[in-house]
N, C-alpha and C positions, 0 to 999 in steps of 0.2 A: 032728339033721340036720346033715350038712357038707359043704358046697359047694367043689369042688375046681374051679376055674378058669383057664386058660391065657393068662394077659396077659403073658406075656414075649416079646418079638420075639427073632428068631432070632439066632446070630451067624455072620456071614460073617468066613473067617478071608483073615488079613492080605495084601493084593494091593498089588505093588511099587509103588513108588515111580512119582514121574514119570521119565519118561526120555524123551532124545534119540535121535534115529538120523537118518541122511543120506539122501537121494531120490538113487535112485530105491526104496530099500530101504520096503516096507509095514509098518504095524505089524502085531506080533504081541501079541497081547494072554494073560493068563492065564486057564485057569478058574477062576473063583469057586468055594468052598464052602462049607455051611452047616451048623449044629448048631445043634437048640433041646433047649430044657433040658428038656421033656417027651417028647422023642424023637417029637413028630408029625412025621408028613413034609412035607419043606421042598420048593417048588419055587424054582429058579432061571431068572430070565430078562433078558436085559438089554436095553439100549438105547443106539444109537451115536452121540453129534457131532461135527461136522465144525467145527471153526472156521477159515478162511482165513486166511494169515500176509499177510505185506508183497507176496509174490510167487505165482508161479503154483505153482513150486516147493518152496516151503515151507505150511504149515499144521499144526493137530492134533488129534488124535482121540480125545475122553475114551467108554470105555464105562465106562455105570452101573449096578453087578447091582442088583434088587432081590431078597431071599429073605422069604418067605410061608410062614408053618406053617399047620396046619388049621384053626386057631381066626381066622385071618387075622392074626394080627402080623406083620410088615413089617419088613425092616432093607434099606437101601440101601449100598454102596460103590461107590468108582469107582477106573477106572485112567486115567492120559492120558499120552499119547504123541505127543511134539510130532516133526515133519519139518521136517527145515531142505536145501534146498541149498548147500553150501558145494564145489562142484565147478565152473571152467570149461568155455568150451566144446573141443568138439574137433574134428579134422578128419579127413576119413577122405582125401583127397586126397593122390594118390603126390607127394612135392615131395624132391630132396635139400638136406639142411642145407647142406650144405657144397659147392664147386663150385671148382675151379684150371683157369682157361679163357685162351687167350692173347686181347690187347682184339679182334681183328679177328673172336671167334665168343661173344662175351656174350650166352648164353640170354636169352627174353624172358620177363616178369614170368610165372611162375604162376596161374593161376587157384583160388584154395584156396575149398572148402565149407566152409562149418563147421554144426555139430551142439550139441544141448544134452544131457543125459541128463533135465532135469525140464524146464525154461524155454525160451522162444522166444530166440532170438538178436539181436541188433543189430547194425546193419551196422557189418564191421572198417572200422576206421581205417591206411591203411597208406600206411607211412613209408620213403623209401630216399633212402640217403646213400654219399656215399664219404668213404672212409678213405685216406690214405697211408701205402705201409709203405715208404715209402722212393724211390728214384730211378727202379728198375725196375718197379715195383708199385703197384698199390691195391686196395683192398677195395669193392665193394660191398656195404650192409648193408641187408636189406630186411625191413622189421618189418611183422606184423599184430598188431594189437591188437585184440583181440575180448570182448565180454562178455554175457553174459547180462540178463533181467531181476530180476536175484536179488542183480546186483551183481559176482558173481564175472565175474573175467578172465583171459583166457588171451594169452600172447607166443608168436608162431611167426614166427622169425629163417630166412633165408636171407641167408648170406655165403658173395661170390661175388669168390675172389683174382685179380685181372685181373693176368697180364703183359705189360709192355710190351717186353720185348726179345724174342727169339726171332721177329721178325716178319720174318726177312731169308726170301724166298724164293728159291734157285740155279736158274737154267736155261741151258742149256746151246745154243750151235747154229756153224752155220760159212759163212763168205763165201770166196767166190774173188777174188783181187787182178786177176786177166786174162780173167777169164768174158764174156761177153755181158754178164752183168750184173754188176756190183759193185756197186750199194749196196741195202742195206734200210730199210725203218723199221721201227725196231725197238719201237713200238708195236704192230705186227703179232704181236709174238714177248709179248708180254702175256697173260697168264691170261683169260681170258673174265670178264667185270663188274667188271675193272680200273678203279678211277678215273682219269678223265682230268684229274685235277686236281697231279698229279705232275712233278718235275722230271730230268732224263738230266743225269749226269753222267759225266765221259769220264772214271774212274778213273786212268789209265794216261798222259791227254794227251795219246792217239795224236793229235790233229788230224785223226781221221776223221769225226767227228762232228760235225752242226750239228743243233742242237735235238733231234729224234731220227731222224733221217735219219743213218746210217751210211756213209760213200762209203770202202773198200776200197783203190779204183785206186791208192793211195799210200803203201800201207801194206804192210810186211815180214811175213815169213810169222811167224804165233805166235799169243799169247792173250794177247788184248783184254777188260779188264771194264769193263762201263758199267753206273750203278748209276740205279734208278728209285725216287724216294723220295717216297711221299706222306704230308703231315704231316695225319692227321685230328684233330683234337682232341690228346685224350692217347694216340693210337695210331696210332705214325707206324708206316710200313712201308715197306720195300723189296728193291726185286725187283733182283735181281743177273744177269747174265748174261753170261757165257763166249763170245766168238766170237771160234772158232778163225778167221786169214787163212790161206786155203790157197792151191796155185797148179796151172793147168796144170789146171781146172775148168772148169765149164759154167754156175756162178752158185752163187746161196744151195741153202743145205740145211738147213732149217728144224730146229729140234728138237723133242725130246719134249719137252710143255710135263709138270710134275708132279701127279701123280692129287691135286687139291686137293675132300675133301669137303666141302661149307658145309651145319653141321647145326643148319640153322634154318632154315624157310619157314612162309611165312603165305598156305595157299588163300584167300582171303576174297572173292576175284575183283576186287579192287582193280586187277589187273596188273600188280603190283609184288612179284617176289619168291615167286610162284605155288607152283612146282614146287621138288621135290628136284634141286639142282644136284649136278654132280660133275664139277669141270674137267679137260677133257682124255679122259676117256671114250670121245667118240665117234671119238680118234683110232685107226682101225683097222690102221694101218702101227705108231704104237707101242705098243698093246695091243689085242691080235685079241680078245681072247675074255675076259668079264667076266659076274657075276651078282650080280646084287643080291636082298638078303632083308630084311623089315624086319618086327620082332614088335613086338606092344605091350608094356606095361609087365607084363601077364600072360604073357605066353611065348606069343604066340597069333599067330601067323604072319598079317600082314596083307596084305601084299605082295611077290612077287617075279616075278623075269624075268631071262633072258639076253639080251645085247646090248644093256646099258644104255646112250640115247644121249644123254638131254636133250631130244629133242624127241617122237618115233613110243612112245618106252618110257622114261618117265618116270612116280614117283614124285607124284601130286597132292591127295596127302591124301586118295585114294577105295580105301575097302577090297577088295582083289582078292585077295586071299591066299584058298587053296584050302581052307583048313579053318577059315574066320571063316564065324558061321552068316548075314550079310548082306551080302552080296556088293554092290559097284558104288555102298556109302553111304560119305557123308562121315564120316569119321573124327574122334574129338571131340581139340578142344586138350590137351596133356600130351606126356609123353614117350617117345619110342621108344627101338628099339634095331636098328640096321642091321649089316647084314655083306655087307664089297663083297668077291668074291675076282676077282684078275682077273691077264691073263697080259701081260708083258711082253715085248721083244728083250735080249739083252745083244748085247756089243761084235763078238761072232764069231755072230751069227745066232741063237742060241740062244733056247727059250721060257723065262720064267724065272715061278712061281708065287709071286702076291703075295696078302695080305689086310690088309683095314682094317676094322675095327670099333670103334663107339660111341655114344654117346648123338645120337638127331635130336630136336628143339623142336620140335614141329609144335603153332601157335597161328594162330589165328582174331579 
């Protein structure tokens, strides 16, 4: 008699190695397989653990086959597959890097999101500085620092080159030496939310001038400049202006103040700073006919009107634009994009077609 017996356990052939891979990436594992030396048939079945790493992000994953022939012999291997995050986080926030702004229109801070692909996030840390690039210039440098709980970090820089010269603003206007009236103040002839913190200076030493009262009666026919210079900080400015003395008049003749956009407002109903300004607009002797359009940062038309004035049809952070699918809602902080066209006089009566387009701040 002879007894043929099956005590061999099967063999499961060779299944990789450990290995790495990065989150958010899954592992992929191999199939197992098996041969026994008596050609019974082998079943294969496995089992998965989970072990937790330091973070939310990371962990890893051993599966264990075990393979079974008929006689019941057993042979086990395993695979494992460790996940690590080594990615910061991100932002999906429109913000530009980079910004060349003169000091009198410095965007306000951005509001950035940030995102993780494995881990939760911790609140950014942010940091801004200026730089000097010299006499006319500086930098603003605005850093977020951001990390996960995994440890990884991420840097998102806004540098913003402020100039300080180019702040001279020209305007133009005219007095009569023999009129009923011959003097101005020429604080009247000021840009609308002019600082009254500023000093007149009589360029020329006509001695028409006391403080900013302008008095004519003594003065020969020509052009007079008087200069208005406010020293804010590091962004002094001044407002320049031309008055022609004429003779043989009826008094002043005011002029075209300059279409100045200011593109930045904060709705927040503080009362300060509300609405989309645009100086000089509502002047309808020197620009009859104007329209204003403003998209968002998607190309999605939010707002427009003709007869743009500053007060009846103004711009207040509420979405009105014809094809936005919520009509009459506040509009979230970030950045826009405006386009004013609008019509002017020239010197012989004539309409003349003007545009200005660029970035508005609109923050909360």
């Amino acid at each position: 008699m002879i007894t043929v017996q099956d005590k061999t356990a099967p063999v499961i052939a060779a299944l990789p190695a450990i290995s790495t891979i990065s989150c958010p990436a899954v592992p992929v594992f191999a199939t197992a397989t098996a041969t026994d030396n008596c050609a019974s048939p082998v079943s294969l079945t496995f089992v998965d653990v989970t072990t937790n790493g330091q973070c939310a992000g990371s962990y890893s994953v051993t599966r264990t086959w075990t393979a079974t022939d008929a006689c019941g012999n057993s042979a086990t291997a395993f695979q494992t597959i460790n996940v690590q995050d080594i990615t910061g986080p991100t932002t999906a926030t429109v913000f530009n890097p980079t910004i060349t702004v003169n000091c009198d229109a410095i965007p306000a801070k951005p509001e950035l999101v940030f995102a993780d692909n494995c881990s939760t996030v911790s609140p950014a840390v942010f940091t801004e500085s200026n730089v000097s690039n010299g006499a006319n210039s500086y930098s603003i440098v605005r850093k977020w620092l951001v990390s996960d709980t995994c440890g990884n970090t991420s840097e998102f820089i806004q540098t913003i080159t402020v100039n300080t010269t180019n702040s001279i603003v020209a305007l133009a206007g005219s007095i009569c030496n023999d009129g009923e009236t011959t003097t101005a103040n020429l604080n009247d002839l000021l840009p609308a939310g002019t600082a009254t913190s500023g000093t007149w200076t009589d360029v020329n030493n006509s001695g028409g001038l006391q403080a900013n009262v302008l008095n004519a009666s003594a003065l020969a026919v020509g052009d007079y400049v008087f200069e208005y210079k406010i020293n804010e900080g590091t962004c002094p400015k001044i407002i320049k202006i031309t008055m022609t003395v004429t003779t043989g008049c009826a008094g002043i003749v005011l002029p075209c103040g300059n279409i100045v956009v200011h593109n930045a407002f904060s709705p927040n109903g503080d009362g300060t700073n509300e609405n989309f300004i645009i100086d000089n607009i509502d002047d309808i002797n020197c620009y009859p006919d104007n329209t204003v359009e403003i998209y968002n940062r998607w190309g999605v038309l939010v707002y427009e009107t003709a007869g743009y004035n500053n007060t009846s049809k103004v711009f207040k952070g509420i979405s009105e634009g014809r094809t936005t699918i919520s009509q009459s809602s506040g509009l979230p902080t970030g950045t826009y994009f405006y386009i004013l066209n609008y019509t002017s006089i020239d010197g012989v009566g004539n309409k003349i077609t003007n545009k200005k387009d660029g970035y508005l701040y609109l923050t909360k």
